[in-house]
FIPALUM-440426 format. One line per field, with one value per atom (N, C-alpha, C): residue in one letter; residue number from 1; atom name; y, z, x. Coordinates in steps of 0.2 Angstrom, whole numbers, plus 2048, in hexadecimal, padded with zeros to 3 digits. Each point is the difference from the previous one (the first is absolute). Example, Ala and Ser with C-alpha at 12.3 -4.5 7.8 and 13.67 -1.06 7.14 Angstrom:
// FIPALUM-440426
resn = A:A:A:S:S:S
resi = 1:1:1:2:2:2
name = N:CA:C:N:CA:C
c2 = 7E4:806:806:805:806:805
c3 = 827:800:800:7FC:801:803
c1 = 842:7FC:804:7FE:804:7FC
//
This chain:
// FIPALUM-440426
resn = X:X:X:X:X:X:X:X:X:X:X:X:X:X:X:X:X:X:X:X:X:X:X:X:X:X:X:X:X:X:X:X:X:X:X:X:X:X:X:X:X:X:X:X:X:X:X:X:X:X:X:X:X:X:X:X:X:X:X:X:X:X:X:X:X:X:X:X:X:X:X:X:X:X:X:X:X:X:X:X:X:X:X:X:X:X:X:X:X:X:X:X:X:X:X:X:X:X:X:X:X:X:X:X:X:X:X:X:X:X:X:X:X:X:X:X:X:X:X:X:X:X:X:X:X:X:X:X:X:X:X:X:X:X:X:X:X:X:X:X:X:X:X:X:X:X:X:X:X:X:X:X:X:X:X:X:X:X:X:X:X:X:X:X:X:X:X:X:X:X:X:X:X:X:X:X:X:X:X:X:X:X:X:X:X:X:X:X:X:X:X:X:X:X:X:X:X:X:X:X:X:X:X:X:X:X:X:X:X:X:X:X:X:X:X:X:X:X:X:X:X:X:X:X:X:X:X:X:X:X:X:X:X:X:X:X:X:X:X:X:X:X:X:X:X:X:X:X:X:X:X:X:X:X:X:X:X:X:X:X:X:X:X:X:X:X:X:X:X:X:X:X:X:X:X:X:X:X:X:X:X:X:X:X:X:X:X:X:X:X:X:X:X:X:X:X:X:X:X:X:X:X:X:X:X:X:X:X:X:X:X:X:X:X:X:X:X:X:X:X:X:X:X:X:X:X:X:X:X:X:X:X:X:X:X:X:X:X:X:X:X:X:X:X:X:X:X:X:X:X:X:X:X:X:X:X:X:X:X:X:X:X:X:X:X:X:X:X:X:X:X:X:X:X:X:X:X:X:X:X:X:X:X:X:X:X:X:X:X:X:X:X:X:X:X:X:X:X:X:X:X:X:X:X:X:X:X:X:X:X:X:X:X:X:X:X:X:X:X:X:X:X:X:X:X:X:X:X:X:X:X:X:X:X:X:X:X:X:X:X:X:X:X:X:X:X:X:X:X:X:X:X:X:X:X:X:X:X:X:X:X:X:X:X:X:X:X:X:X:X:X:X:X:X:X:X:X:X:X:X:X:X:X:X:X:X:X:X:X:X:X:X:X:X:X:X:X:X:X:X:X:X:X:X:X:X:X:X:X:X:X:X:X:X:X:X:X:X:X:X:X:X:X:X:X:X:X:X:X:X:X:X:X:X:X:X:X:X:X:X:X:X:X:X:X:X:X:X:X:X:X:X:X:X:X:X:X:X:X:X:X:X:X:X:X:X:X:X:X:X:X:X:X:X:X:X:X:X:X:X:X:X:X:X:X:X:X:X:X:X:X:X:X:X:X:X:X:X:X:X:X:X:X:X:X:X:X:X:X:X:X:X:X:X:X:X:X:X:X:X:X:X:X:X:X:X:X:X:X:X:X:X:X:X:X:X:X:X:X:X:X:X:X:X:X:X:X:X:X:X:X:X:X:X:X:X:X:X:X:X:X:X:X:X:X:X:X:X:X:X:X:X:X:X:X:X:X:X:X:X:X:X:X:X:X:X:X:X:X:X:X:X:X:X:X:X:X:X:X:X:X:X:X:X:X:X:X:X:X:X:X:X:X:X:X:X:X:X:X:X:X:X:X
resi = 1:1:1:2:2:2:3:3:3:4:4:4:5:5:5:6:6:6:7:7:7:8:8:8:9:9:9:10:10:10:11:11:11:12:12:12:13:13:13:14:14:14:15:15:15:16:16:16:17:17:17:18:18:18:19:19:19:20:20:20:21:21:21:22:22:22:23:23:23:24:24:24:25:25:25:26:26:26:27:27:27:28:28:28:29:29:29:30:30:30:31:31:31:32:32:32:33:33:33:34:34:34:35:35:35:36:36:36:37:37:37:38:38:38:39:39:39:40:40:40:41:41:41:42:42:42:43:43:43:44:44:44:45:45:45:46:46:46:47:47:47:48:48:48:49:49:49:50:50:50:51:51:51:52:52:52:53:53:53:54:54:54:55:55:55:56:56:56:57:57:57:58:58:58:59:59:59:60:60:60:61:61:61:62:62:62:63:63:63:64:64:64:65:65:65:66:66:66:67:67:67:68:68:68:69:69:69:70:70:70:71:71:71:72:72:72:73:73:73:74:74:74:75:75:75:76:76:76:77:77:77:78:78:78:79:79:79:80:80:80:81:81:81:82:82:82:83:83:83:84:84:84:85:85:85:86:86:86:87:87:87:88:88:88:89:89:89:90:90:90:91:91:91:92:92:92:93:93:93:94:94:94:95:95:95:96:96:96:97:97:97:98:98:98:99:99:99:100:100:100:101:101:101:102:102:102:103:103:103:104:104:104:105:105:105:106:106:106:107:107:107:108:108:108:109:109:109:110:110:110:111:111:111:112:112:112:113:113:113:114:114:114:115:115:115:116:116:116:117:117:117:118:118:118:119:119:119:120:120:120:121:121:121:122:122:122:123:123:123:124:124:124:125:125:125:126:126:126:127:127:127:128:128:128:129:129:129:130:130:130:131:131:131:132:132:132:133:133:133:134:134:134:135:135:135:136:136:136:137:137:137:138:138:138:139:139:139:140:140:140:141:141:141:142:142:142:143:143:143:144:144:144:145:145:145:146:146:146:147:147:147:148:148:148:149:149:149:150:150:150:151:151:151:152:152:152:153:153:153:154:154:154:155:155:155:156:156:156:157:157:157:158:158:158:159:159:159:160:160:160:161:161:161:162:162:162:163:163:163:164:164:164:165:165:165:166:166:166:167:167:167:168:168:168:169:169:169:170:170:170:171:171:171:172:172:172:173:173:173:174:174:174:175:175:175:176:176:176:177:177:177:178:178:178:179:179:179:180:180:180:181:181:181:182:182:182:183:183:183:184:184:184:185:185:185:186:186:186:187:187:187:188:188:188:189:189:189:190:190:190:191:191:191:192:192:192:193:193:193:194:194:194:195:195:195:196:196:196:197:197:197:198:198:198:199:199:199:200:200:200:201:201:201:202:202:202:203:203:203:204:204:204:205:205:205:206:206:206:207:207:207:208:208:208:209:209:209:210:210:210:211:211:211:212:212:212:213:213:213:214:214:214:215:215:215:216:216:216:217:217:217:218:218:218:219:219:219:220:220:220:221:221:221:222:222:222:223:223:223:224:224:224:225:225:225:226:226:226:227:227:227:228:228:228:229:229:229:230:230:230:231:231:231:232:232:232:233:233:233:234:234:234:235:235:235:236:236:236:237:237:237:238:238:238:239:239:239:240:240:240:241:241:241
name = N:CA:C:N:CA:C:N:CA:C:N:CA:C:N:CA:C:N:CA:C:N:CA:C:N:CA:C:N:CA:C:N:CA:C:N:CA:C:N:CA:C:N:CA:C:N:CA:C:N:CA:C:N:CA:C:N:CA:C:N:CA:C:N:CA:C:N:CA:C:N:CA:C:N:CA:C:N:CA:C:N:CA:C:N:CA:C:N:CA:C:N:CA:C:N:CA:C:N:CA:C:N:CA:C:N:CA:C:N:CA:C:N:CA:C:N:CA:C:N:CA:C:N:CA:C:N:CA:C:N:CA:C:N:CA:C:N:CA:C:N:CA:C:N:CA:C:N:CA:C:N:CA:C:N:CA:C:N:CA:C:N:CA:C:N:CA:C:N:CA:C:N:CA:C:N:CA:C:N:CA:C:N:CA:C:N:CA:C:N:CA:C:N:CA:C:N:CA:C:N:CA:C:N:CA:C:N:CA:C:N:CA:C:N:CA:C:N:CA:C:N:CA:C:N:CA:C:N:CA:C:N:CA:C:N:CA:C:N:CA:C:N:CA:C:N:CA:C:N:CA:C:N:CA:C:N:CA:C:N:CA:C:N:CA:C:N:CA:C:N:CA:C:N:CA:C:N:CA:C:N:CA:C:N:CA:C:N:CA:C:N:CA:C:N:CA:C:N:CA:C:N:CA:C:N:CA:C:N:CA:C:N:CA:C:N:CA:C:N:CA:C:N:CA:C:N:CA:C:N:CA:C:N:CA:C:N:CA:C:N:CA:C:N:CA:C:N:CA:C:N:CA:C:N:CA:C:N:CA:C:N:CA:C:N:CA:C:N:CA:C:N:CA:C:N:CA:C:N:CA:C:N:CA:C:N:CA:C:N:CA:C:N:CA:C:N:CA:C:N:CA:C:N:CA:C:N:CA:C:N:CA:C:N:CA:C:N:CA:C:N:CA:C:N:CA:C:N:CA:C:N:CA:C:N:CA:C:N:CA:C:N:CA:C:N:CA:C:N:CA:C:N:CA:C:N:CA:C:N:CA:C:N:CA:C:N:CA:C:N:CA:C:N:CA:C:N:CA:C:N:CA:C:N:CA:C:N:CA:C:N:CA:C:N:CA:C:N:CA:C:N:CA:C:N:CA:C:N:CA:C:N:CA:C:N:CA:C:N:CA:C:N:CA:C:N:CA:C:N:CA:C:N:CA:C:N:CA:C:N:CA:C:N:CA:C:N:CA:C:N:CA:C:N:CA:C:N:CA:C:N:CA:C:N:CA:C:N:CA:C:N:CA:C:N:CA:C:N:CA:C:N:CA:C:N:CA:C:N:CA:C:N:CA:C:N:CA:C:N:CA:C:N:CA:C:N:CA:C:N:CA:C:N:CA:C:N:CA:C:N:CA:C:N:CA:C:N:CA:C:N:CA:C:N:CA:C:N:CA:C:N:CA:C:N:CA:C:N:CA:C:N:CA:C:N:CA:C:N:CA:C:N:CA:C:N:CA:C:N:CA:C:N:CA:C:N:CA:C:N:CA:C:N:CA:C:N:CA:C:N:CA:C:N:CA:C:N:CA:C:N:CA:C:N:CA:C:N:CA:C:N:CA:C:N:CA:C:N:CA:C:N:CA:C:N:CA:C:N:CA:C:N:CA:C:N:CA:C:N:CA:C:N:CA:C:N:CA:C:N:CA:C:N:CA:C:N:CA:C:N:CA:C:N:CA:C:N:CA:C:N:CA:C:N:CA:C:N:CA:C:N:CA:C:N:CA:C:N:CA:C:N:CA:C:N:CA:C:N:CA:C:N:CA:C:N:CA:C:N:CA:C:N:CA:C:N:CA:C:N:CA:C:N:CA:C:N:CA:C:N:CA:C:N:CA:C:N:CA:C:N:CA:C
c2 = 385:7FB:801:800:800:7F9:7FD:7F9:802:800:7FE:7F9:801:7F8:801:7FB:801:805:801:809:7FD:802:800:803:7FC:803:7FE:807:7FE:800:7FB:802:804:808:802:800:800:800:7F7:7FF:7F9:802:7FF:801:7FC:7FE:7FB:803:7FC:803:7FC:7FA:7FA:7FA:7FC:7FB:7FC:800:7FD:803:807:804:806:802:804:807:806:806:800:7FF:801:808:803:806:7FD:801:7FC:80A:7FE:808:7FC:804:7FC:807:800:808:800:7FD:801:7FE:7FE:801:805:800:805:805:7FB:803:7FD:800:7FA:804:7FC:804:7FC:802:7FD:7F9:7FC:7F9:7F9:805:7FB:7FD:7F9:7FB:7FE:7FD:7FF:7F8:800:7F6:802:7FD:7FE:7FB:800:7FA:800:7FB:7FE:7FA:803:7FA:7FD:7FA:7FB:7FF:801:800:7FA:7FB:7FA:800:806:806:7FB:7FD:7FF:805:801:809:7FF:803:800:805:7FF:809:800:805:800:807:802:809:801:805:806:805:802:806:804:807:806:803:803:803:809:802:807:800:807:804:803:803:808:800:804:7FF:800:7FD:800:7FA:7FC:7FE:7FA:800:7FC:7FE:7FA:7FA:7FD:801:7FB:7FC:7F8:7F9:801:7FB:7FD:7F7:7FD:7F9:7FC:7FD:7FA:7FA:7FE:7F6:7FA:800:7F7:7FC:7FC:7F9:7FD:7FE:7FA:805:807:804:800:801:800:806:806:808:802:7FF:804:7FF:7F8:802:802:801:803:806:804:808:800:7FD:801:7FE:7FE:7FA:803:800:802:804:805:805:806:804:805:806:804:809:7FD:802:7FC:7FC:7FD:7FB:801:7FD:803:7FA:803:7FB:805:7FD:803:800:807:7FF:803:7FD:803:802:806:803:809:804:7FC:7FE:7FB:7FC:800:7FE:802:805:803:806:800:7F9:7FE:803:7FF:801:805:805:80A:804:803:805:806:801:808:807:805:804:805:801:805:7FB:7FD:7F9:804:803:804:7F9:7FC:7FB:7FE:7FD:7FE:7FA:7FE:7FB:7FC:7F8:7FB:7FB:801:7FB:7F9:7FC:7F8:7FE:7FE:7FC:7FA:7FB:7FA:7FF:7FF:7FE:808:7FA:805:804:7FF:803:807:802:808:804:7FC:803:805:7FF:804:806:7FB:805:807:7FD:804:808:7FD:805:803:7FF:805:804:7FD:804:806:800:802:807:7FD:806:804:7FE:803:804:7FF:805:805:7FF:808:804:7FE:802:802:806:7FE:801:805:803:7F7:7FC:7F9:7FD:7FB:7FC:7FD:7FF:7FE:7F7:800:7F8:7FC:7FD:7F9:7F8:7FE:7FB:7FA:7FB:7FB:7FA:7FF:7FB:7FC:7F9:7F9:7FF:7FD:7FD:7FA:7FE:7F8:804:804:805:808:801:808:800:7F9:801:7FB:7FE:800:805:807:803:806:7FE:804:806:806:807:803:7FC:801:808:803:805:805:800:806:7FF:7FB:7FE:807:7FD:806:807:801:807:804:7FA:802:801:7FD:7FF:808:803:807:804:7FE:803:801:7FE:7FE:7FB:7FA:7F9:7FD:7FF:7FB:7F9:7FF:7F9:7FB:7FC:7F8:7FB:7FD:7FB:7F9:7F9:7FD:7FA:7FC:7FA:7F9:7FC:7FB:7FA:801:7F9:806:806:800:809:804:803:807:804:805:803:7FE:800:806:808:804:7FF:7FB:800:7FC:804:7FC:7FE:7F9:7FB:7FA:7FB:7F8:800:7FE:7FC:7FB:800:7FE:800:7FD:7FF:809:803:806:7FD:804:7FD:807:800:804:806:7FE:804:805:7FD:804:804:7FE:804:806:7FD:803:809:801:803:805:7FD:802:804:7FF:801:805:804:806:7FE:804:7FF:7FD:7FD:7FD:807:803:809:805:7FD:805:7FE:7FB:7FC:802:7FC:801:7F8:803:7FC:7FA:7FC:7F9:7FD:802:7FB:7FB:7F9:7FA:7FB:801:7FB:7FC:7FA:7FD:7F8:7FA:7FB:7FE:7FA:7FF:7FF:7FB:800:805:806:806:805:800:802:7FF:7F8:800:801:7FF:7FF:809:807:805:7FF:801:803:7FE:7F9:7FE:805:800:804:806:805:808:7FD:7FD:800:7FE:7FA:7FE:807:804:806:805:800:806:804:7FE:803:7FD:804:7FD:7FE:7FA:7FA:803:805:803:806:802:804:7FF:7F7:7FD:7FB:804:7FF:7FB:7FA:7FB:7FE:7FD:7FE:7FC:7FC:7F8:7FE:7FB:7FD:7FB:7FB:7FA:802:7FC:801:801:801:7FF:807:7FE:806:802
c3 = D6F:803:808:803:809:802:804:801:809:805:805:804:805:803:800:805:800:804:7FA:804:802:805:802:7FD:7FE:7FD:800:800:802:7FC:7FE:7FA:801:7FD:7FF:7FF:7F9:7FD:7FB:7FF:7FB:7FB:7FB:7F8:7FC:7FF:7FC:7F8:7FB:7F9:7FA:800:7FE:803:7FB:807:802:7FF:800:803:802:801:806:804:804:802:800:801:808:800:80A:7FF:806:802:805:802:804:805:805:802:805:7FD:804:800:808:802:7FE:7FF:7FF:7F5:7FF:7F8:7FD:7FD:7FE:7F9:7FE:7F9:7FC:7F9:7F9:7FA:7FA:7FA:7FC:7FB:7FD:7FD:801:7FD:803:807:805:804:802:805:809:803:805:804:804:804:806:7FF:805:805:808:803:802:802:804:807:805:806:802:802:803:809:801:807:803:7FC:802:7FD:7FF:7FD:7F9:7FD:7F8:7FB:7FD:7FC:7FA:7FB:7F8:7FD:7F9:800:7F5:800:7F9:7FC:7FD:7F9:800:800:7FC:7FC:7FB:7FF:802:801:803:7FC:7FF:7FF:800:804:802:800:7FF:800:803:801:804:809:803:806:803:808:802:805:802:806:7FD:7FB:800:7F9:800:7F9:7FE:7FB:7FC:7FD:7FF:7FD:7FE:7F9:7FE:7FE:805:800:7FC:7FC:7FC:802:802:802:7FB:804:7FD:803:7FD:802:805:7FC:808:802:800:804:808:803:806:805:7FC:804:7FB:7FA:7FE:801:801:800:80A:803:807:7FD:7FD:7FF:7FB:7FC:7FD:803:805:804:804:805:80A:800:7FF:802:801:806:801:805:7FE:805:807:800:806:801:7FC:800:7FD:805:800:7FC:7FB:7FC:802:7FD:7FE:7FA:7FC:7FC:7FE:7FB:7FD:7FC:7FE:7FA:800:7FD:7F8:7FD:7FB:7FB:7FA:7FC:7FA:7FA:7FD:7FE:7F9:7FC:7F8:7FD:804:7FD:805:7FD:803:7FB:7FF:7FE:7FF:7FE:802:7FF:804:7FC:7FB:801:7FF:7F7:800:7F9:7FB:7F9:7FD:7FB:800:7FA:800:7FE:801:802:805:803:7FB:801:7FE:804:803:807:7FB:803:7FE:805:803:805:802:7FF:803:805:800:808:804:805:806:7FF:7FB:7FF:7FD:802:7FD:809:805:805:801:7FE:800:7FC:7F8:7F9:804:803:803:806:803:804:7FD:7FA:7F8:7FF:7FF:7FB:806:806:807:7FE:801:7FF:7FB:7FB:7F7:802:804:7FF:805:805:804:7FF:7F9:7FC:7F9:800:7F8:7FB:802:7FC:7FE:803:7FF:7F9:7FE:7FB:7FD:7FB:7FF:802:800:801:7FD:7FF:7FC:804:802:803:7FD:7FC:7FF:807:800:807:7FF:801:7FE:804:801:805:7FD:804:7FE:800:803:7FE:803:7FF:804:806:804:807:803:7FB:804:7FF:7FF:7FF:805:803:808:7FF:805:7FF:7F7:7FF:7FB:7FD:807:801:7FF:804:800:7FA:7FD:7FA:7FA:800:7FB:803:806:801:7FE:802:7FC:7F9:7FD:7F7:7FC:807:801:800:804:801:7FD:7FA:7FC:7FD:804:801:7F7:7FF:7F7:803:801:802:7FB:800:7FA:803:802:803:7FC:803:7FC:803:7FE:804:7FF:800:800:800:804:7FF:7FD:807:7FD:7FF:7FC:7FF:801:803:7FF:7FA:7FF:7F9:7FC:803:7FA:800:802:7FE:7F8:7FC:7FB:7FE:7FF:801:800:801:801:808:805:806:7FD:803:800:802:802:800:7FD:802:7FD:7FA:7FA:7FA:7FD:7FD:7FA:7FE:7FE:7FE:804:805:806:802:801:805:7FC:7FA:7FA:800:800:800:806:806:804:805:7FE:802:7FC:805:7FE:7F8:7FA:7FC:802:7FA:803:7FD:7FE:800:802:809:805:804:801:803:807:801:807:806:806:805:801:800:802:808:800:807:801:800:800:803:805:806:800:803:800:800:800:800:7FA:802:7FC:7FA:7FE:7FB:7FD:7FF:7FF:7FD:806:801:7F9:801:7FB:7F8:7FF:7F9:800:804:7FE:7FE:803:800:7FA:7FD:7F9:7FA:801:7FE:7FD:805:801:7FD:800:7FC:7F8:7FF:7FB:7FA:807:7FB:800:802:7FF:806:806:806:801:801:803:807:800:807:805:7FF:807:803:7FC:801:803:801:800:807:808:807:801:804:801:808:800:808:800:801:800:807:800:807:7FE:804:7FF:801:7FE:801:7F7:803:7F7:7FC:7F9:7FD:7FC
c1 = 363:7FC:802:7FB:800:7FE:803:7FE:803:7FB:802:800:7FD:7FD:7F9:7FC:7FB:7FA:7FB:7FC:7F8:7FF:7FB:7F9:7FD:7F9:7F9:7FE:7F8:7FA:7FB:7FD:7FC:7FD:7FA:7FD:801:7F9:7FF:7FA:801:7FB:800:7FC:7FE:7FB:800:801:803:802:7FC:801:7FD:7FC:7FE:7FD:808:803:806:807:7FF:808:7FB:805:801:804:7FE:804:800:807:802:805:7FB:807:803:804:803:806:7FE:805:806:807:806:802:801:803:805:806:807:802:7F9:802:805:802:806:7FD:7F8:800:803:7FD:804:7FD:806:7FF:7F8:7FE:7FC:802:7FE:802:805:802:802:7FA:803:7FC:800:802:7FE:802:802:7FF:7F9:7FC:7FD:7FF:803:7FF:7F9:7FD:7FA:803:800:800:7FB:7FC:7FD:800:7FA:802:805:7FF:805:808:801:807:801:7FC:804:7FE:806:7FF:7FE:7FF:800:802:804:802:7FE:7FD:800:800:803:802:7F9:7FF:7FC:801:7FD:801:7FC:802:7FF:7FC:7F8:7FD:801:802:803:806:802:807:800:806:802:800:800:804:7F8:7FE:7FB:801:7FB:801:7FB:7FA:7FC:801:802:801:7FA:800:7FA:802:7FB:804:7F7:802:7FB:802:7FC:802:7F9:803:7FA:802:7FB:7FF:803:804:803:7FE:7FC:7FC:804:805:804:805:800:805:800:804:800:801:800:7FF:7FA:801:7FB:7FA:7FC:7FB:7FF:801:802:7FE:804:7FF:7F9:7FF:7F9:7FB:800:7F7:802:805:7FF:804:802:805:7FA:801:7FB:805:7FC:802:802:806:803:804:803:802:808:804:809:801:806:805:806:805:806:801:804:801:808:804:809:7FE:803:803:801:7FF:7FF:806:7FD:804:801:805:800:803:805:800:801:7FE:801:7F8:7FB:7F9:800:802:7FD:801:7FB:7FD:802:805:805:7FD:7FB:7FC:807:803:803:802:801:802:7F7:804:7FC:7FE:801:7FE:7FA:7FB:7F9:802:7FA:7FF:7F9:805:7FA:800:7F9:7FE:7FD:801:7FD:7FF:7F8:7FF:7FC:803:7F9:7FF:7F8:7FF:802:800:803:808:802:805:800:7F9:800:801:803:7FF:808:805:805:800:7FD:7FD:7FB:7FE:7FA:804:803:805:805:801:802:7FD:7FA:7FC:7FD:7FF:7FF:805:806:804:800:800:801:7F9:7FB:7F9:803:804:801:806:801:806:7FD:7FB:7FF:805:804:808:804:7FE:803:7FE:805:800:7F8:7FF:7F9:800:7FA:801:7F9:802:7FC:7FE:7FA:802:7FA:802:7FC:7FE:7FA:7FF:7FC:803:7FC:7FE:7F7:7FE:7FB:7FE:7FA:7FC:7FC:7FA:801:7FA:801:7FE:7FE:7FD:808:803:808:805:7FD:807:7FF:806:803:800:7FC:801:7FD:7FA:7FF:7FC:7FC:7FF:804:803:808:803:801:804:7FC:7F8:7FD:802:800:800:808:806:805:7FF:7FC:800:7FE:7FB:7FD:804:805:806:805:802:803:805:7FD:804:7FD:804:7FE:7FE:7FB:7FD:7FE:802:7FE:7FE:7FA:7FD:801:804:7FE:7FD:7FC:7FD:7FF:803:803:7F9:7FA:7FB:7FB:7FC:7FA:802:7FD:800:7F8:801:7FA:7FC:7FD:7FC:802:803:802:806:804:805:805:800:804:804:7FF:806:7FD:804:801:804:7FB:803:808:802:807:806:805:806:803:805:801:804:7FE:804:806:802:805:7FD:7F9:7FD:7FE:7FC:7FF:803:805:807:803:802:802:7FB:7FA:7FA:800:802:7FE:807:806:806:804:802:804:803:801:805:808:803:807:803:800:803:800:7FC:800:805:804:803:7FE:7FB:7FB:803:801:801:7FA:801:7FA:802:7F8:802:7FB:7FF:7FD:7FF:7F9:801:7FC:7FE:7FA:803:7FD:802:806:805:804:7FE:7FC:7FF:7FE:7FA:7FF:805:806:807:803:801:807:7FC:7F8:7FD:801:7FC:800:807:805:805:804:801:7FF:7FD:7FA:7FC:805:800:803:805:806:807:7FE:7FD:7FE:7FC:7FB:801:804:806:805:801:7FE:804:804:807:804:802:802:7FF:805:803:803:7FA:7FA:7FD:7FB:7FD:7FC:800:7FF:800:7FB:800:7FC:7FF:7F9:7FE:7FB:801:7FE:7FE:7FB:7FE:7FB:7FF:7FB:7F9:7FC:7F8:7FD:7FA:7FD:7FF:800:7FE:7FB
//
């Protein structure tokens, strides 16, 4: 973990992903580069100097200068929805880190990887699976992703193109689902997960991020079927699932 003070940054580029979330690059000359699966502090200052400071997780790895975040809208949040309605090319924050060294991604760790993501919590999942594709020699990986629909799931494009690539992709959807999909909209159940997650005989790494609750239900999940709970890395945040 690198943690200095704070770095000056400038936004690039802005993306829309959802109606609801936003892909910021964001370029800080003095980044030092982060592993897969680290996060971030962002301040925001006010011209009338009152600050606000909230975590990200980091979308990109490896050494480079421009960091990418994907941020989704919290109704009563008070950065984020800044970063999704009025943040534009040009506009300076500061950003600390990287942070974090419990949720990363080790390429060289030959064990299979099982991603679980809700929500926006596929955005670290996502800077894994980022690297795992420019390592094909790397561990296989699996990744189940919850969302409300398919017009809420972040990087959903890229997502299929990793699946191309040889990402084991499991879509699951929670209220509405796309008509060739088979299934029951829902909550993720037992069965589900069970179906879609590495055997407990690979003894495959999990990594599972997305709201609390989401959180602590998969990760239930995963032990109740036979992963073992030292094997089973978590990351949690507020907002919906």
């Amino acid at each position: 973990m690198i943690v200095g003070g704070w770095l000056p940054g400038l936004v690039e580029a802005v993306v829309q992903s959802t109606s609801h979330a936003r892909i910021l690059q964001v370029r800080v000359p003095d980044w030092p580069g982060n592993l897969p699966g680290q996060h971030l502090d962002i301040r925001l200052t006010a011209e009338d100097g009152y600050q606000a400071e909230r975590s990200y997780s980091i979308a990109s790895s490896g050494a480079g200068t421009l960091v990418e975040l994907a941020v989704d809208r919290v109704p009563d949040g008070e950065v984020s929805p800044y970063l999704v309605d009025d943040v534009l090319p040009g506009d300076a924050l500061e950003v600390k880190g990287p942070l974090g060294n419990y949720f990363v991604w080790d390429p060289t760790d030959p064990s299979p990887v099982q991603l679980v993501a809700g929500g926006s919590g596929i955005v670290p999942l996502l800077a894994m699976a980022r690297a795992r594709a420019r390592r094909p020699e790397a561990a296989p990986f699996r990744l189940l992703y919850s969302v409300r629909s398919a017009d809420d799931a972040m990087y959903r494009d890229e997502l299929e193109q990793l699946r191309a690539d040889g990402l084991d992709l499991t879509w699951a959807y929670t209220r509405t689902a796309p008509d060739a999909w088979a299934g029951t909209p829902g909550r993720l159940s037992a069965s589900v997960l069970a179906d879609a997650v590495w055997p407990v005989d690979r003894r495959s790494l999990a990594f599972v991020c997305g709201p609390t609750g989401f959180v602590e239900a998969s990760a239930d999940l995963l032990v109740q079927h036979g992963y073992d709970p030292a094997r089973v890395r978590t990351e949690r945040f507020g907002g919906l699932s």
